[in-house]
Biopython code that builds the backbone (N, CA, C, O; Angstrom):
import numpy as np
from Bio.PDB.StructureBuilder import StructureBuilder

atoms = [
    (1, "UNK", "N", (-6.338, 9.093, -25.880)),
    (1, "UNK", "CA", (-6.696, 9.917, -24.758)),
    (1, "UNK", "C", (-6.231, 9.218, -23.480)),
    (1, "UNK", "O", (-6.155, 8.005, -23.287)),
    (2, "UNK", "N", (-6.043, 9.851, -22.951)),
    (2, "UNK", "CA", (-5.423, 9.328, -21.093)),
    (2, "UNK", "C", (-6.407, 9.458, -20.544)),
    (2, "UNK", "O", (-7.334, 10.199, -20.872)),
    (3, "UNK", "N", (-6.307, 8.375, -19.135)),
    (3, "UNK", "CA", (-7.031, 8.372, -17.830)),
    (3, "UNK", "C", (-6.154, 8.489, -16.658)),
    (3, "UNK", "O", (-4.961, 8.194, -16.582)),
    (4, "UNK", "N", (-7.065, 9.048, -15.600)),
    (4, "UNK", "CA", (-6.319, 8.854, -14.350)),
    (4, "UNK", "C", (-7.134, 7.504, -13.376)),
    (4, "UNK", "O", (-8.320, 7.322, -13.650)),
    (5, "UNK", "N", (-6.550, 6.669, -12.364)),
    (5, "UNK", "CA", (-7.206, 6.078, -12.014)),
    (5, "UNK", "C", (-7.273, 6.396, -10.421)),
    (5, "UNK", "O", (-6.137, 6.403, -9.945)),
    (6, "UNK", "N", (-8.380, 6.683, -9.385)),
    (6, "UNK", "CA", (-7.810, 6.990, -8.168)),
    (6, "UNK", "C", (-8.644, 6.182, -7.150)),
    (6, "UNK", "O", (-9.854, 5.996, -7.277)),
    (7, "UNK", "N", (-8.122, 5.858, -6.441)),
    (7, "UNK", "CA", (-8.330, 4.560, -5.080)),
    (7, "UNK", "C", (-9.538, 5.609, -4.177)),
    (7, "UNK", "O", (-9.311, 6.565, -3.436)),
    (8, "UNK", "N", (-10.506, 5.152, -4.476)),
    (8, "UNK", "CA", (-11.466, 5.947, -3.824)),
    (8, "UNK", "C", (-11.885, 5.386, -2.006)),
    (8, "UNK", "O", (-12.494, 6.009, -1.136)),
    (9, "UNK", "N", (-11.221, 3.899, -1.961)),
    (9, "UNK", "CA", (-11.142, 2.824, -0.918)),
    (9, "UNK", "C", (-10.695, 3.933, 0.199)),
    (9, "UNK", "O", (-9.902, 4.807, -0.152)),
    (10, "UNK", "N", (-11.112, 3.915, 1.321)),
    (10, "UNK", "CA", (-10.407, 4.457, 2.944)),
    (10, "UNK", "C", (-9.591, 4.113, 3.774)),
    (10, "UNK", "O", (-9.137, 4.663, 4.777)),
    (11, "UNK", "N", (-9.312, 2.511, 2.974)),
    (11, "UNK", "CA", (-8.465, 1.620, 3.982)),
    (11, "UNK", "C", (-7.594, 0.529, 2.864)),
    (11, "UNK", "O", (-8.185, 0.303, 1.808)),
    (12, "UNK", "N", (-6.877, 0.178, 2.971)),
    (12, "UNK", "CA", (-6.259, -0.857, 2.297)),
    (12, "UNK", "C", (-6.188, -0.413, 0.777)),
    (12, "UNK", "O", (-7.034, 0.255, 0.181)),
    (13, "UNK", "N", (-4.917, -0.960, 0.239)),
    (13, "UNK", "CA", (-4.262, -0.985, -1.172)),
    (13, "UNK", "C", (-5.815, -1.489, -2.126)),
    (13, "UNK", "O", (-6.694, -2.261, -1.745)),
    (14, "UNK", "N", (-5.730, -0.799, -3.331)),
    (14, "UNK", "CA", (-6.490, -1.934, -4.396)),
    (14, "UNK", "C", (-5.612, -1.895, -5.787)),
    (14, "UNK", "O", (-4.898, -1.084, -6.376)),
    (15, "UNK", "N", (-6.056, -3.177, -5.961)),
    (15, "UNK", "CA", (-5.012, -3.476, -7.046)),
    (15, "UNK", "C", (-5.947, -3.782, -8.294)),
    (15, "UNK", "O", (-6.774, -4.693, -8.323)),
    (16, "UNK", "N", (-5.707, -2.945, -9.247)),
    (16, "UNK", "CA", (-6.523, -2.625, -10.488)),
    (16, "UNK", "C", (-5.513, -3.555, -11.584)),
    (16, "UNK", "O", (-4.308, -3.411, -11.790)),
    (17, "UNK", "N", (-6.445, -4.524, -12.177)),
    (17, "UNK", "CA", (-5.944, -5.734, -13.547)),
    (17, "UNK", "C", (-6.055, -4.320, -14.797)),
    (17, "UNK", "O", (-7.043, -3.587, -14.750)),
    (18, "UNK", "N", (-5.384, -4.174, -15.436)),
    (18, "UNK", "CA", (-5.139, -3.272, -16.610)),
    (18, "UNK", "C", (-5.502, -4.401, -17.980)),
    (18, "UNK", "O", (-5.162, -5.582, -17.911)),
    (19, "UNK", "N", (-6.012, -4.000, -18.827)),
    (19, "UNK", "CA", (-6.120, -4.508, -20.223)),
    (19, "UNK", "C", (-4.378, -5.087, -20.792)),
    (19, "UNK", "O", (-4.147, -6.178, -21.313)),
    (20, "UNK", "N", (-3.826, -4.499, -20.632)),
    (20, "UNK", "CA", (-2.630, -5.066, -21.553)),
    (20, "UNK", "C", (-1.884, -6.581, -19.902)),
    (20, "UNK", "O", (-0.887, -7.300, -19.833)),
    (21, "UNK", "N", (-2.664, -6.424, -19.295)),
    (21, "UNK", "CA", (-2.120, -7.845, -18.043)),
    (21, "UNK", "C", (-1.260, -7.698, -17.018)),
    (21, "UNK", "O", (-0.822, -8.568, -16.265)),
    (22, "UNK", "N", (-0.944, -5.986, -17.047)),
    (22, "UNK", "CA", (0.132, -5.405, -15.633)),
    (22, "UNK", "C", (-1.280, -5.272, -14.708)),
    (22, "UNK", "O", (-2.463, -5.239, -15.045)),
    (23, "UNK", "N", (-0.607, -5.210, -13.371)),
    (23, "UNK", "CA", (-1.843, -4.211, -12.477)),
    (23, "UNK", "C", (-1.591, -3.407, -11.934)),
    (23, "UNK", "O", (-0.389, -3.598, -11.749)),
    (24, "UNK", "N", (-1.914, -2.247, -11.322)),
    (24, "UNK", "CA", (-1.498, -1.253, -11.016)),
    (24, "UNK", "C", (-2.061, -1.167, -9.352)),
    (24, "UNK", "O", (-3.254, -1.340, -9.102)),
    (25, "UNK", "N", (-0.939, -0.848, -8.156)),
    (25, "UNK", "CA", (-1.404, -0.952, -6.970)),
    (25, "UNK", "C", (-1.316, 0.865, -6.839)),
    (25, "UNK", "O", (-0.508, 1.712, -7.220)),
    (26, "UNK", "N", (-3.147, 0.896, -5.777)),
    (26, "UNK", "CA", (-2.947, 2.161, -5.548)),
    (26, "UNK", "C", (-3.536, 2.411, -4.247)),
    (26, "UNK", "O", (-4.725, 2.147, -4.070)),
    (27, "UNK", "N", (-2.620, 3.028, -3.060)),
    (27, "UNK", "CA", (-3.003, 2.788, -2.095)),
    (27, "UNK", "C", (-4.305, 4.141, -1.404)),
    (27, "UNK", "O", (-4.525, 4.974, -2.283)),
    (28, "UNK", "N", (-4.898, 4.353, -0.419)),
    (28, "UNK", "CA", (-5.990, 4.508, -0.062)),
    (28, "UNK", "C", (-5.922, 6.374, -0.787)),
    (28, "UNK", "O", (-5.086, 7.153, -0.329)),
    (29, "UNK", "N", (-6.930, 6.829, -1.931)),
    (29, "UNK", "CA", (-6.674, 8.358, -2.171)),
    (29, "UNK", "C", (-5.608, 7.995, -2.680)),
    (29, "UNK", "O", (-5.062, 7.708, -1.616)),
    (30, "UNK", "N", (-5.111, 7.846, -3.175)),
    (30, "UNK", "CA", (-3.840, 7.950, -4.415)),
    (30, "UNK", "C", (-4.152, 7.419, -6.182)),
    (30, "UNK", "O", (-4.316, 6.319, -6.711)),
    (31, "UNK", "N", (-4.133, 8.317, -6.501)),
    (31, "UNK", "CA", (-4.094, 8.663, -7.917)),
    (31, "UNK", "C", (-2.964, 8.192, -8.792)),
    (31, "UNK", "O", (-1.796, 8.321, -8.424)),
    (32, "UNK", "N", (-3.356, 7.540, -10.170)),
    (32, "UNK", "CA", (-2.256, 6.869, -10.935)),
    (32, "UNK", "C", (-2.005, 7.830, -11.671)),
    (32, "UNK", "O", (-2.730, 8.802, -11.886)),
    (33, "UNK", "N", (-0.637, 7.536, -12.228)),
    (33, "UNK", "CA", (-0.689, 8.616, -13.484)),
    (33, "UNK", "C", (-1.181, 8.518, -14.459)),
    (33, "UNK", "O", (-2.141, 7.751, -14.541)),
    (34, "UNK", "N", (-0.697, 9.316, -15.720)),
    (34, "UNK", "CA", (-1.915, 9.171, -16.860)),
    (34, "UNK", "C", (-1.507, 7.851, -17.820)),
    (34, "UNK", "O", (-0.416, 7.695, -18.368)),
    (35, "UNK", "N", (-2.582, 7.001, -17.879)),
    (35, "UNK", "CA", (-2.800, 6.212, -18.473)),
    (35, "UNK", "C", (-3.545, 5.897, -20.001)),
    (35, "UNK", "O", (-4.637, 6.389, -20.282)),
    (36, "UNK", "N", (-2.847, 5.076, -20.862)),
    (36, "UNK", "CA", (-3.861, 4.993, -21.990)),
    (36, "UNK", "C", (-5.456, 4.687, -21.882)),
    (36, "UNK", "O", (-5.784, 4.029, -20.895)),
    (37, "UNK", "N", (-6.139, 4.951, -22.475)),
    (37, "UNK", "CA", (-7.559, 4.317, -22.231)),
    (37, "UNK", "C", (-7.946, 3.223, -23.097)),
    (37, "UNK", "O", (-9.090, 2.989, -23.486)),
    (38, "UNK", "N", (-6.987, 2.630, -23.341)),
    (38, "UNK", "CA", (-7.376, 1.217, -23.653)),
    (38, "UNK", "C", (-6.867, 0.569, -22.299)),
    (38, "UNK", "O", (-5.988, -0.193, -22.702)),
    (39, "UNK", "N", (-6.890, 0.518, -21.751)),
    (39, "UNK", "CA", (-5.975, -0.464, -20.594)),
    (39, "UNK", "C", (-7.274, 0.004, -19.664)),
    (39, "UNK", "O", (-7.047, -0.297, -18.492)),
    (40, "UNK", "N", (-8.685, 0.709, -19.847)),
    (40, "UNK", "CA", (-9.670, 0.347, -18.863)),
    (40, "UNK", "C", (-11.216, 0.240, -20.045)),
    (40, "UNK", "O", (-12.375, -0.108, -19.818)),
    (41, "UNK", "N", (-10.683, 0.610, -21.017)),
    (41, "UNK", "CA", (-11.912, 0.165, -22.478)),
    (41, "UNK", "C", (-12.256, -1.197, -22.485)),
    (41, "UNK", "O", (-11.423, -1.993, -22.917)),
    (42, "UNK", "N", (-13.825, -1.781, -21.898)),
    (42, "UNK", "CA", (-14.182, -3.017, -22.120)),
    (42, "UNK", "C", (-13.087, -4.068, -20.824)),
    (42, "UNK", "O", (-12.657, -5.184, -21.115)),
    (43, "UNK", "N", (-12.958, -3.729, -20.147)),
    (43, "UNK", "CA", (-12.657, -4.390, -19.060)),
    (43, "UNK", "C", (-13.557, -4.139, -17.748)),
    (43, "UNK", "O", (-13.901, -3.184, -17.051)),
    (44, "UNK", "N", (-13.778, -5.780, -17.815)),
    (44, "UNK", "CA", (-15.057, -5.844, -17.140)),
    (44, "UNK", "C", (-14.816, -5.928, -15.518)),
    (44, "UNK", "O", (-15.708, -5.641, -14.721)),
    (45, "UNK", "N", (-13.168, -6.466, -15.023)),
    (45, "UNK", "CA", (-12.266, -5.986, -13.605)),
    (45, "UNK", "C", (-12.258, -4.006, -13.279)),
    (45, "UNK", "O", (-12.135, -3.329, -12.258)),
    (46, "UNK", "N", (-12.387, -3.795, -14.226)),
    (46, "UNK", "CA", (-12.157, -2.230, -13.664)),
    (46, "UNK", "C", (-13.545, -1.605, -13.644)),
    (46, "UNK", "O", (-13.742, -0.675, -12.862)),
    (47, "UNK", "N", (-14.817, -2.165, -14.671)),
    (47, "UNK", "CA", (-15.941, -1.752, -14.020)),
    (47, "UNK", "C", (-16.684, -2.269, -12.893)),
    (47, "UNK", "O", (-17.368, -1.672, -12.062)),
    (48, "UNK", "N", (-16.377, -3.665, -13.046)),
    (48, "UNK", "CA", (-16.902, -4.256, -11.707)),
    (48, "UNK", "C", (-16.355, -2.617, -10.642)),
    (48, "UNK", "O", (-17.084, -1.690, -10.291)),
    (49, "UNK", "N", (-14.944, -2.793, -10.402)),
    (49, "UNK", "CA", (-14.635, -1.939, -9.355)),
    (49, "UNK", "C", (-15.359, -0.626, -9.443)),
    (49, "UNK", "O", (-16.246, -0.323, -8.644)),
    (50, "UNK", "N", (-14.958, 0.164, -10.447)),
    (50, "UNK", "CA", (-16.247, 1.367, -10.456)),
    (50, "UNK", "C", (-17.354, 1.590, -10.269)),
    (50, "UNK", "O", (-17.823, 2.677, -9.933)),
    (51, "UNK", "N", (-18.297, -0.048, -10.584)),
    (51, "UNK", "CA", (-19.241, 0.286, -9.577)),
    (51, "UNK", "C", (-19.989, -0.216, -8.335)),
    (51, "UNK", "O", (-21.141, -0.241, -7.902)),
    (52, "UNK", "N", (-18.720, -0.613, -7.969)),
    (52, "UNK", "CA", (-18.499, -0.939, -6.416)),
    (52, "UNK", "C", (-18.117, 0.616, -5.378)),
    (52, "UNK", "O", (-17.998, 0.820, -4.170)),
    (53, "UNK", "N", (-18.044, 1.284, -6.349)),
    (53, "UNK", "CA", (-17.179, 2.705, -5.911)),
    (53, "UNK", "C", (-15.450, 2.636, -5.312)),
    (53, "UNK", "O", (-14.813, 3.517, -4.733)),
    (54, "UNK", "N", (-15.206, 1.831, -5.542)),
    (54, "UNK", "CA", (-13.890, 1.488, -4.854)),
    (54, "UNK", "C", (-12.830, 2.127, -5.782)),
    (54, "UNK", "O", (-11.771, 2.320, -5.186)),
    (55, "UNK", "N", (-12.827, 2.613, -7.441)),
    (55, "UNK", "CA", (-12.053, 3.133, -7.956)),
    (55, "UNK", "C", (-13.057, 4.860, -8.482)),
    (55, "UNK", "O", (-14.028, 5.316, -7.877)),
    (56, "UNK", "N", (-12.542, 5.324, -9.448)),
    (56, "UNK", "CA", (-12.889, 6.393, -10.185)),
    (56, "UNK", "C", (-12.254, 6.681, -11.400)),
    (56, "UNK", "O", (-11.472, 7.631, -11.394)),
    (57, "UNK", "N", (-12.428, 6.058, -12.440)),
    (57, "UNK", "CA", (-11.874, 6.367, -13.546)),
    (57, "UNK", "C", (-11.924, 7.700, -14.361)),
    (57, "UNK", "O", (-12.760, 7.695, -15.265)),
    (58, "UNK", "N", (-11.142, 8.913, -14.204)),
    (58, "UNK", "CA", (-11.384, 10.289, -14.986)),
    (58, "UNK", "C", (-10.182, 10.614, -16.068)),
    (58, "UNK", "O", (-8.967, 10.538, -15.885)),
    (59, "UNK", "N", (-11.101, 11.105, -17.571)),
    (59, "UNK", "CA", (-10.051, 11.463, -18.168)),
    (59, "UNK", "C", (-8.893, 12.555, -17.683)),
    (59, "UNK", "O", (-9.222, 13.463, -16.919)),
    (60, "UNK", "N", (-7.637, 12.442, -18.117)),
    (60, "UNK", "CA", (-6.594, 12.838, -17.709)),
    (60, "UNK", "C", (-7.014, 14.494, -18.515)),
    (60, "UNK", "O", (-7.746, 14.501, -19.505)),
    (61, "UNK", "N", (-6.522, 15.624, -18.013)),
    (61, "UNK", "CA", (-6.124, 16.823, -18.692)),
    (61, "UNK", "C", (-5.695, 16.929, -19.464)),
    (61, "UNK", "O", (-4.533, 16.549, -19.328)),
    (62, "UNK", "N", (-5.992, 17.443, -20.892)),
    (62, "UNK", "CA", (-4.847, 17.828, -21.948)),
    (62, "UNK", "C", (-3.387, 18.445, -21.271)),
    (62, "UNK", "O", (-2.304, 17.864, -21.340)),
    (63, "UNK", "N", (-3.600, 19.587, -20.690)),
    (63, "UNK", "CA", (-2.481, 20.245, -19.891)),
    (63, "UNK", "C", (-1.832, 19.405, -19.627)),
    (63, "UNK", "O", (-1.010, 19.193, -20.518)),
    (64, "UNK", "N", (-1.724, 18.507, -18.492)),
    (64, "UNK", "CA", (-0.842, 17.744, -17.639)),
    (64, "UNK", "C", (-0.370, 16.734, -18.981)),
    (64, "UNK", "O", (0.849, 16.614, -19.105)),
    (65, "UNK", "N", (-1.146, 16.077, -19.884)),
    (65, "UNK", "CA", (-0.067, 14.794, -21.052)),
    (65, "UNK", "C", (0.548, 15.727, -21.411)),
    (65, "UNK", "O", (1.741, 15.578, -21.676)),
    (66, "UNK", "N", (-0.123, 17.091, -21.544)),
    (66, "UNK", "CA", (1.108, 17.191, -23.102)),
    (66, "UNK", "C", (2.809, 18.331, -22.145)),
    (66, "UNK", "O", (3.797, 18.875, -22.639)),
    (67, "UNK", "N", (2.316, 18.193, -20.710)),
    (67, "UNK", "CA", (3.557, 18.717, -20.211)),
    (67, "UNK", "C", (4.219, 17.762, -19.971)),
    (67, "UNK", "O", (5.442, 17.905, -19.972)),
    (68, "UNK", "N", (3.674, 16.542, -19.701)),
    (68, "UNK", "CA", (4.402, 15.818, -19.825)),
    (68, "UNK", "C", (5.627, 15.153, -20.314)),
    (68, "UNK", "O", (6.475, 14.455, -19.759)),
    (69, "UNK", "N", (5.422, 15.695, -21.846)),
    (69, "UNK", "CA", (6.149, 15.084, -23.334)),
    (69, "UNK", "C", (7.018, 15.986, -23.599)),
    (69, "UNK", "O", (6.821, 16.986, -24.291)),
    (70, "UNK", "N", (8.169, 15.628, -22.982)),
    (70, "UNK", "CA", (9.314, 16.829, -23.720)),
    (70, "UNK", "C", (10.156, 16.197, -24.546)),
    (70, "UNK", "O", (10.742, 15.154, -24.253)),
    (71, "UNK", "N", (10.269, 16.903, -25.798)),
    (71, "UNK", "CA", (11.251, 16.230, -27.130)),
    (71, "UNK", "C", (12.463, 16.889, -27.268)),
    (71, "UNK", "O", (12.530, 18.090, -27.003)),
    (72, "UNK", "N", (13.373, 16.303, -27.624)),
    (72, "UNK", "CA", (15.080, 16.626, -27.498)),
    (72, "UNK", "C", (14.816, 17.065, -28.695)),
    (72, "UNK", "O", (14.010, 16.437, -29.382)),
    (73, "UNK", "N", (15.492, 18.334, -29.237)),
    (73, "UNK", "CA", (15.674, 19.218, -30.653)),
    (73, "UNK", "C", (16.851, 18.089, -31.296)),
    (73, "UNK", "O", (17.743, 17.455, -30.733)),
    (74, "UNK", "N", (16.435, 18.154, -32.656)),
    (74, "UNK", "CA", (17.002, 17.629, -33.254)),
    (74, "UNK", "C", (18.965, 17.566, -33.480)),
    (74, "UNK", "O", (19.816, 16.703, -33.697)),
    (75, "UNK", "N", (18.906, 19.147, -33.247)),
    (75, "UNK", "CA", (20.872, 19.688, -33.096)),
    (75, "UNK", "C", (21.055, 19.253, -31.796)),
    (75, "UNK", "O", (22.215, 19.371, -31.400)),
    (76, "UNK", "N", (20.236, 18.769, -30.985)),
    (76, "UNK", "CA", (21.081, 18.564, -29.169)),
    (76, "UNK", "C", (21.248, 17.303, -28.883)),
    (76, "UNK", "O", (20.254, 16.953, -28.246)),
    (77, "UNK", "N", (22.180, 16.184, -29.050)),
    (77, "UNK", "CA", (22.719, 14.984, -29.080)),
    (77, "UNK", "C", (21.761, 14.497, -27.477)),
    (77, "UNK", "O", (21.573, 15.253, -26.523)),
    (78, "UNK", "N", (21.390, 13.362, -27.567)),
    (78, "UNK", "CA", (20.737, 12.826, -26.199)),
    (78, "UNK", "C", (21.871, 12.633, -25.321)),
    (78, "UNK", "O", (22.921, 12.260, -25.844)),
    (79, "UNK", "N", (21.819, 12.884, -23.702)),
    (79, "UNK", "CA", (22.707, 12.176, -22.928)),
    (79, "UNK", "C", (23.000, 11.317, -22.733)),
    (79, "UNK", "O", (21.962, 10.655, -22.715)),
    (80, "UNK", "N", (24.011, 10.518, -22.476)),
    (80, "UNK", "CA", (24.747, 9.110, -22.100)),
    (80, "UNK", "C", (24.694, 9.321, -20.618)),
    (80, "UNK", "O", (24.715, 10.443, -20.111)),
    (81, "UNK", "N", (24.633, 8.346, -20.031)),
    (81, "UNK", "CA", (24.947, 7.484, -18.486)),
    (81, "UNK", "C", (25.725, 8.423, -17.956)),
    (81, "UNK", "O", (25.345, 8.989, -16.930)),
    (82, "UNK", "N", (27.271, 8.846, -18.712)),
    (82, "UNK", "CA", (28.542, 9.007, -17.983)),
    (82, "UNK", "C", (28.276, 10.571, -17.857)),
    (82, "UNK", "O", (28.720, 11.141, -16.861)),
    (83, "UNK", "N", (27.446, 11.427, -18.993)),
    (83, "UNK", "CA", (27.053, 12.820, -19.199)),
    (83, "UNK", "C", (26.375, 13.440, -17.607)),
    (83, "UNK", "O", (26.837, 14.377, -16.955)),
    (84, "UNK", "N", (25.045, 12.507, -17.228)),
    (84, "UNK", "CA", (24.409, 12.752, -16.057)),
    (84, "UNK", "C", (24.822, 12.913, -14.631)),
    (84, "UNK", "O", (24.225, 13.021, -13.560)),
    (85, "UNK", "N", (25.937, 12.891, -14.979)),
    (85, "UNK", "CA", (26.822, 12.916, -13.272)),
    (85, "UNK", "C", (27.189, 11.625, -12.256)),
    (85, "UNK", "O", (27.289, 11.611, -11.029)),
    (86, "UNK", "N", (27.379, 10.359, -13.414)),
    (86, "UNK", "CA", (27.488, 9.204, -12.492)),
    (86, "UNK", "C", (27.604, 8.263, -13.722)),
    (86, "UNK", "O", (26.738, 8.244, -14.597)),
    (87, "UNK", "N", (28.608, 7.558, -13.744)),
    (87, "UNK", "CA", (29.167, 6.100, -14.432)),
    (87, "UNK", "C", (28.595, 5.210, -13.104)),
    (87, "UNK", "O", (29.130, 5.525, -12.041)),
    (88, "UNK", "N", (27.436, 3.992, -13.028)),
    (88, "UNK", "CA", (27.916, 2.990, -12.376)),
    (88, "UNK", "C", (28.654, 1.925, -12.334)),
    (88, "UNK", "O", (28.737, 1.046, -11.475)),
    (89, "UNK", "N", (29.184, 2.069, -13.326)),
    (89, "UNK", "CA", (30.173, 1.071, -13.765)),
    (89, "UNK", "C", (31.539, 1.925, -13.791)),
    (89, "UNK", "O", (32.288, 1.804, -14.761)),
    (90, "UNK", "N", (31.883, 2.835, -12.669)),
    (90, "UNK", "CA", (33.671, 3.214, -13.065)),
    (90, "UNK", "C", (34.783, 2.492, -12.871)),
    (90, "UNK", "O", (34.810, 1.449, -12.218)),
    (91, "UNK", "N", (35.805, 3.043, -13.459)),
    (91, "UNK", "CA", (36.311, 2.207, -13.475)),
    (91, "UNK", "C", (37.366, 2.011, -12.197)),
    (91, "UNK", "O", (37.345, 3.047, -11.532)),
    (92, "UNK", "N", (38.065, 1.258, -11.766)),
    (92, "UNK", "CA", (38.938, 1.240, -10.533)),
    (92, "UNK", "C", (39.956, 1.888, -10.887)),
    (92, "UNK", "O", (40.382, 2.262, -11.980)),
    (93, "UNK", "N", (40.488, 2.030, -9.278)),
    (93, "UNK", "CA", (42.197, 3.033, -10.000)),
    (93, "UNK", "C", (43.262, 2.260, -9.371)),
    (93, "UNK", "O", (42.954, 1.119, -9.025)),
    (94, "UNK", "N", (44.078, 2.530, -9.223)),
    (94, "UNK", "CA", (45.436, 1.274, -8.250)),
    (94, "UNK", "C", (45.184, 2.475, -7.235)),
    (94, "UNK", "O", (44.952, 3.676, -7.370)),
    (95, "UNK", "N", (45.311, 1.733, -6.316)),
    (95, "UNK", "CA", (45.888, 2.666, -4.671)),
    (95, "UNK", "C", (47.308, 2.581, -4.965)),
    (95, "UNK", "O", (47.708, 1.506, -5.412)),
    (96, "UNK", "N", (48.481, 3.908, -4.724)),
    (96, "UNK", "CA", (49.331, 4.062, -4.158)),
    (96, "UNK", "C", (49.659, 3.400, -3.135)),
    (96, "UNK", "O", (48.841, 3.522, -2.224)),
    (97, "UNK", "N", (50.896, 2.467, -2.815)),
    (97, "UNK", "CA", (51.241, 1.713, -2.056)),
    (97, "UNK", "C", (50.784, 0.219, -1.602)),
    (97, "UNK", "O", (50.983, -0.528, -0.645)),
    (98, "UNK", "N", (50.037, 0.202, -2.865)),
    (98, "UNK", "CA", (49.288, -1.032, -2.378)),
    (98, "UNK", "C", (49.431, -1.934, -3.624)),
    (98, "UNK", "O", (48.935, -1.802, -4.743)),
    (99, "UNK", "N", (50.521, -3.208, -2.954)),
    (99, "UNK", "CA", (50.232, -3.849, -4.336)),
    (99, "UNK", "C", (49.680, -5.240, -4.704)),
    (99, "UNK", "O", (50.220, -5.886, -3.807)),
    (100, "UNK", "N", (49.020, -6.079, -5.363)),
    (100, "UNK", "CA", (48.566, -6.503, -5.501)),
    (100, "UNK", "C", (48.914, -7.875, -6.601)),
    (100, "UNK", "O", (48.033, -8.694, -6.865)),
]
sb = StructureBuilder()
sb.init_structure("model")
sb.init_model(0)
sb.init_chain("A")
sb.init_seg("    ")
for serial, (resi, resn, name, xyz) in enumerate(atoms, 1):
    if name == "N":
        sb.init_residue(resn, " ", resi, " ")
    sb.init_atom(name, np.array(xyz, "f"), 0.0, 1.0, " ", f" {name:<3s}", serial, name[0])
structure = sb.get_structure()
């Protein structure tokens, strides 16, 4: 199941320690996206904060994960780099008149 996490703070960034050891910065009213709920299960940094009121931990919507998740059909080959409208790596060309 997913969570959302949202900065309930009025002033200044808070920076939430996650279970797996990333943290997540969220600045004043801003909402994380959906998150696993192990990464706030038995972590005792994210309840401290909850009940300080400084965060709000709510499960995420079914709706919103599962629009989330779009799967490539099996007959439709995934895109490459060069498919999406941009090689960053192209390659050079010779300039006309210029030699080197």
């Amino acid at each position: 199941m997913a969570v959302k996490i949202r900065n309930m703070a009025t002033s200044g960034p808070v920076v939430v320690p996650l279970s797996s050891g990333t943290t997540l910065r969220l600045a004043p009213g801003q909402v994380s996206d959906d998150l696993p709920d192990v990464e706030v299960a038995n972590n005792a940094k994210v309840d401290k904060l909850q009940r300080q009121g400084v965060i709000d931990v709510a499960k995420a919507k079914k709706s919103e994960a599962g629009a989330r998740r779009t799967r490539v059909p099996a007959d439709q080959p995934e895109e490459t780099q060069g498919e999406r409208g941009g090689n960053p790596r192209a390659r050079s060309r010779k300039r006309p008149g210029l030699s080197g």
